[in-house]
Structure formats: structure tokens, C-alpha cells
N, C-alpha and C positions, 0 to 999 in steps of 0.2 A: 542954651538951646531953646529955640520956641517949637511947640506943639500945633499945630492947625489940625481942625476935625471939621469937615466937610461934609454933610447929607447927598447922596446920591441917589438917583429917581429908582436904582435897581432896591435900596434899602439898604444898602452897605452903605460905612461910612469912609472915608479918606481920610487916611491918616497919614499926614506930613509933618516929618521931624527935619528942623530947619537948624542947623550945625556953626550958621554963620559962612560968610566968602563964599555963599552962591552955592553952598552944597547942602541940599538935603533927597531923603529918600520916604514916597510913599507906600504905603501898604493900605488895607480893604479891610474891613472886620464889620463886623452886626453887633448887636447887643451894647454898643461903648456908650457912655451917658454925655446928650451933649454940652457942648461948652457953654460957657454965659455970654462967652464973648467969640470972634473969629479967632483972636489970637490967644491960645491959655497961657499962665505961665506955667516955667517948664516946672518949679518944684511943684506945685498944686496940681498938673496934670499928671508926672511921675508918679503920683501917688494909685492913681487907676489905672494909668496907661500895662504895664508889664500883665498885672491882671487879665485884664479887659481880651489883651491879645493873647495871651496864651491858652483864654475860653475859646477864642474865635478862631485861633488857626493853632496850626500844629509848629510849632518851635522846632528847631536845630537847637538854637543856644537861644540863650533869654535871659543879659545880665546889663542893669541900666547901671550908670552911676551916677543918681544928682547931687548937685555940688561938685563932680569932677572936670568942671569944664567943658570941654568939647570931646571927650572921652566917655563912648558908650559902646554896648553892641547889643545887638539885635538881628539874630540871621533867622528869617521867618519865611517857611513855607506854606503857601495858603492851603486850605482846605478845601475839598468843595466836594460835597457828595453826591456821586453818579451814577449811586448803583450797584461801583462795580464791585468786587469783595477786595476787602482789604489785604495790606500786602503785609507777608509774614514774617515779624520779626522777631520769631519764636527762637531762634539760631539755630535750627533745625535744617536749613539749608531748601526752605522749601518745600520738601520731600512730601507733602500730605496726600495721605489714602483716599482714593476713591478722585481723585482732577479728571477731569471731561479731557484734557488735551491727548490728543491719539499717538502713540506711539509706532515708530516709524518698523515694523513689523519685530517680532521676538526671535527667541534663540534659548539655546538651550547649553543648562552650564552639566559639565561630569567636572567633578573635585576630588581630589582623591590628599586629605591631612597625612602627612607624611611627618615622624619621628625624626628629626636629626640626628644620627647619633645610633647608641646602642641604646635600647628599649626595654624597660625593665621588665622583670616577669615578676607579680604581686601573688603572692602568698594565698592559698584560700582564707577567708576571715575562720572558718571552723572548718577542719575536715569534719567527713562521716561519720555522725555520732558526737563530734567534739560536742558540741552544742549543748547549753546546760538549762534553757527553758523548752519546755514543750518539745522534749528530743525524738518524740517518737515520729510526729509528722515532718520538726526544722531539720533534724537529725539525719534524717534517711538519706539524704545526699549532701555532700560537700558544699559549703555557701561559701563562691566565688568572691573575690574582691573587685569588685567591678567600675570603681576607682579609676583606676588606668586599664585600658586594656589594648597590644598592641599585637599585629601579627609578626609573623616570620620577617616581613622583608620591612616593617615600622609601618603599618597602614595602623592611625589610632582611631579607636569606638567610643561611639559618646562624644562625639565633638558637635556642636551646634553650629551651623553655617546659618548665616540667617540676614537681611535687609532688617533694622528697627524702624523702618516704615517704608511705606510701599513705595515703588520709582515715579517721578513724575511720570506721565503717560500710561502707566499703569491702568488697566479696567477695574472698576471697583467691585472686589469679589465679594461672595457669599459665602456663610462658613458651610461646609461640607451637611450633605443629610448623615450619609455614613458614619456614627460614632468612633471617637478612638477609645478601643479596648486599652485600658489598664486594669492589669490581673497582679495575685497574688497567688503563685504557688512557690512549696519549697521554704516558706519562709523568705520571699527575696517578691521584689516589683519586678513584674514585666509587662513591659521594656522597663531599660536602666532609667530613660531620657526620652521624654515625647514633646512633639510641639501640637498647638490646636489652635485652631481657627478661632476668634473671638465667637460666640453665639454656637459652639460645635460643643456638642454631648459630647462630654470624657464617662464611659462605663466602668466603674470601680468592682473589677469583679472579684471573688475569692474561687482558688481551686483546692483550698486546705482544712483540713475536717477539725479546723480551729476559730477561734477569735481575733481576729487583725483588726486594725485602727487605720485610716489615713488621714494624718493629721496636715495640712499643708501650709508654706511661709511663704506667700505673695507678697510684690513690693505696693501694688494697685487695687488687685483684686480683692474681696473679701474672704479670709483665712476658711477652709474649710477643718473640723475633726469632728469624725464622726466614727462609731463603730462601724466592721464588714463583718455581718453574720459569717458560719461554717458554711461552705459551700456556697456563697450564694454566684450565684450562675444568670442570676438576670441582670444585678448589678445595680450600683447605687449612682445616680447620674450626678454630674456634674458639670458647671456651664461655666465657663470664663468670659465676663462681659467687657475689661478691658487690658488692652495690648499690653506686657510687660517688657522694659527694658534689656533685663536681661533674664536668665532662667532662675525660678528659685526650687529649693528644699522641699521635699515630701519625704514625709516620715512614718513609721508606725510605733507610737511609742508601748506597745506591748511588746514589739520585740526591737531594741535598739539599735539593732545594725541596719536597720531595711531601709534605705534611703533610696529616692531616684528625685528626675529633676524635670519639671513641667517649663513651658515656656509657650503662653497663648501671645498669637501675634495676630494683627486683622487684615493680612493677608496673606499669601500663599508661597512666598517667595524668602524659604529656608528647609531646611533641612538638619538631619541628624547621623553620622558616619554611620556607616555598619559594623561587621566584625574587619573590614581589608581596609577601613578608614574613608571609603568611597561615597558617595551624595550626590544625586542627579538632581536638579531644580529646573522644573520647565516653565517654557512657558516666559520667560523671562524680556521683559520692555528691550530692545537695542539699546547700548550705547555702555556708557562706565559706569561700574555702581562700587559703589564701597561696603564690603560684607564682615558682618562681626562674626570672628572666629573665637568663638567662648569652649572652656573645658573646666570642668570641676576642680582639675588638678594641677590647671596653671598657674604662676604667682596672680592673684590678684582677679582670678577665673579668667583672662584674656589672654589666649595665646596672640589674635591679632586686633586691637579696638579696633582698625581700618584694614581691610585688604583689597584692595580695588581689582574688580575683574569686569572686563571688557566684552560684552556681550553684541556678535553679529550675527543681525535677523537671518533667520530662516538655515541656522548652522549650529552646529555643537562645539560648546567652547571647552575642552580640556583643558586643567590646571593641577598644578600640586600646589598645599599647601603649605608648606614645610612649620614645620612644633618645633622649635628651637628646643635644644636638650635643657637652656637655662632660662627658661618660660615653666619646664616642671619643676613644683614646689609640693614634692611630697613630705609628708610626716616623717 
């Protein structure tokens, strides 16, 4: 195989690999050192060549072999920078928050997580009184297990509906002025399960004439634990600056049962069931989107990694989600 490198008035060089019987293929590059002569030989050129090109343009594949005859390959796409943003090959499918392309009007989703099956009914962690720290305040009422929770006809609570990033066409939002209130009364968090906008105040408030902790276990974020005075009523702010995958753990570890489950995203398109398992999300880009349906108490916390729901502008799109009864992996 002969190598030719050829100077061109634009400043690229011409690179022509000559294979023998009339066949060879050029390619374009900068920065290559030139030759001594028109024709290099191919082992003394092989030695820069693979280099030289894989600085200058961007590869597919890039495996020479010298000394194997007429056996090489080289599938080389050029580079050239224009500006425009690069294209993402993050396997994330694209998806990135805040894209300029307009989305062809929205639509609005009702969801309603749906039990298959018979639904269990979970225990209170303590009746009234059971409680054996600080029982005069944890004590005074029943601490619920709030685990699972499902109505009458399997509508489940605490289910996370959620995009893990924003749809293409998407407007790029702003996190909320509005704080989200999380409180402590009763010895228990409320809510069970909150989602927040990246850069949106979380208010850690107390309504219990005790001492509480929230200690928190983010996959991104940086961990919060801090004490919550008795009573405090104005609250201890809290800022999540980036999106997490999925929801994690909030604890209090002065009193060990009290758990709930945060989930900042940086944008506005999810949701958390109610008590009848229902979730309205507005506002929502047209077309198909694939939504993670997460729960504390399914194997693996996924009831669905994907559920694709099909969203037409300027209408409301009802769906059930159905919980497979063998997605619950209780204790």
C-alpha cells in the first residue's frame, strides 16, 4: 500500500491510500507532518498516519494493518466545525431540557396507578400510644404505614409519574417561587413523597413540640442532615440544584420509622398519586413520551422503567396505570 500527502491551497492535506489495481480512497486532514517525498512508504507512513487522522477527523472505525498486504480499514467521517451544537450521544435519546424546537401544541395527561389484584391493607407501624420514644407527642395518634397505600377499588398513593428529562419541544421552565412545604407532625413527614423543581425552596418545617432531624440520601445532590428545632414554623430551606434519576430516602434519624421520599427534577412534567392513585400533569409537549412509574414498594422501586403515553395537543389524555400485583415486593 503507497501513502500520498498532498498540500492543498485550503490548508488541508490529501490523503491518498493507494491499495494497488487502481484502487485507492482519499480523505482531508490538518495538522499531518509532510512527507520527504510525494510517495511515503507505507510502513514509515503507517506509523503517523492512524494518529494524525483520528486528531483530525472523527472515526467510525480506525484499524490499519501494516505488513498485512492489501488488508486495512479505515471508515472516517470528516469533521468540520460550524457552529452548530453537537449531537448527543449521551443514549439518552435526545431528550435534553430547555431545546428552542417548538412543540406542536400540549395536552394534558389524568393517570389514575391502578393495583392489579387484591391490595393489601398494611398495619399501623405503632398504634396509639404504642410508641416507645417521645410518646407523649409520637404517641397521641396512630403512625400509619405509608409504605403502600391503596383505596377501596386499588387506586395506589405515593406513586411517582415522572419524564427523567424534559420532551424535546419542551419550553424551558423555571423552578416555582412557591416553596414546597415539607412538615413534620405526629412524628411522621408530610407529604409521604414530594417532587421539586431544580432551584425551588423545599421548607422543612416542624409542627411537633420536639426535636426532629432530616437527614437526606441523594444520588446527585449533596446530602443534607441537619436538626428541626420544636415547633419551627418558618422552616429550614432547602434547594436541590440537580435533577435526580430516580426518588431517594429522607430520614429522621431521632426517630427511625419517619421516612419519605424527595425526587428534584428540572422540569415540570411529573407527578405523585394521591390517596385514589390519580396524577394530573399539564401542560405536557404533543406526541409519545415514555413516563417512569416508580414506588417505594415495587421489586426494584419500578413498577414501570417505560410506559409510554401519547399525548394530543389541546385535549386530556386519560389512562390507567396498572401495578402488577408481582411488581409488589413487600417485607
Amino acid at each position: 500500500m503507497t501513502v500520498t500527502s498532498t498540500m492543498r491551497t485550503s490548508g488541508l492535506q490529501r490523503i491518498t491510500l493507494s491499495r494497488g489495481r487502481g484502487e485507492r480512497d482519499s480523505y482531508y486532514a490538518s495538522g499531518i507532518p509532510r512527507a520527504s517525498s510525494a510517495h511515503t512508504n507505507s510502513k514509515n507512513a503507517l506509523a503517523w498516519l492512524p494518529a494524525a487522522l483520528c486528531g483530525s477527523l472523527v472515526l467510525v472505525g480506525c484499524g490499519f494493518e501494516p505488513g498485512g498486504g492489501a488488508s486495512y480499514r479505515a471508515t472516517v467521517v470528516p469533521r468540520f466545525d460550524t457552529g452548530a451544537s453537537a449531537v448527543d450521544l449521551s443514549g439518552d435519546g435526545g431528550d435534553a431540557a430547555g431545546t428552542e424546537a417548538a412543540a406542536e401544541g400540549f395536552g394534558t395527561i389524568q393517570a389514575r396507578v391502578v393495583f392489579q389484584g387484591n391490595a393489601p391493607s398494611l398495619a399501623p407501624l405503632f398504634a396509639k400510644g404504642a410508641v416507645t420514644k417521645d410518646t407523649a407527642v409520637c404517641g397521641a395518634a396512630a403512625i400509619p404505614n405509608e409504605t403502600f397505600i391503596a383505596s377501596a377499588d386499588g387506586g395506589v398513593a405515593n406513586v411517582f409519574v415522572y419524564l427523567k428529562k424534559a420532551p424535546r419541544g419542551a419550553p424551558k421552565s423555571s423552578p416555582p417561587e412557591e416553596p414546597v412545604v415539607f412538615d413534620q407532625k405526629g412524628c411522621r413527614f408530610i407529604p409521604h413523597a414530594i417532587i421539586a423543581h431544580t432551584g425551588q425552596t423545599v421548607l422543612i418545617k416542624s409542627g411537633d413540640a420536639l426535636l426532629h432531624n432530616t437527614h437526606t440520601y441523594p444520588g446527585r445532590n449533596n446530602a443534607l442532615n441537619t436538626a428541626i428545632k420544636p415547633n419551627d414554623r418558618v422552616g429550614v430551606p432547602l434547594v436541590y440544584s440537580r435533577r435526580e434519576n430516580e426518588p431517594f430516602r429522607v430520614v429522621c434519624d431521632i426517630h427511625a420509622w419517619m421516612s419519605a421520599w424527595h425526587l428534584p427534577l428540572d422540569h415540570p412534567y411529573a407527578g405523585v398519586t394521591d390517596g385514589n392513585g390519580q396524577v394530573t400533569i399539564d401542560n405536557v409537549p404533543a406526541g409519545k413520551h415514555s413516563f417512569t412509574i416508580w414506588h417505594e414498594q415495587a421489586a426494584g422501586g419500578y413498577v414501570h422503567r417505560r410506559f409510554d403515553i401519547t399525548v394530543t395537543a389541546d385535549s386530556v389524555t386519560e389512562i390507567e396505570i396498572p401495578y402488577p400485583a408481582e411488581s409488589l415486593a413487600l417485607p
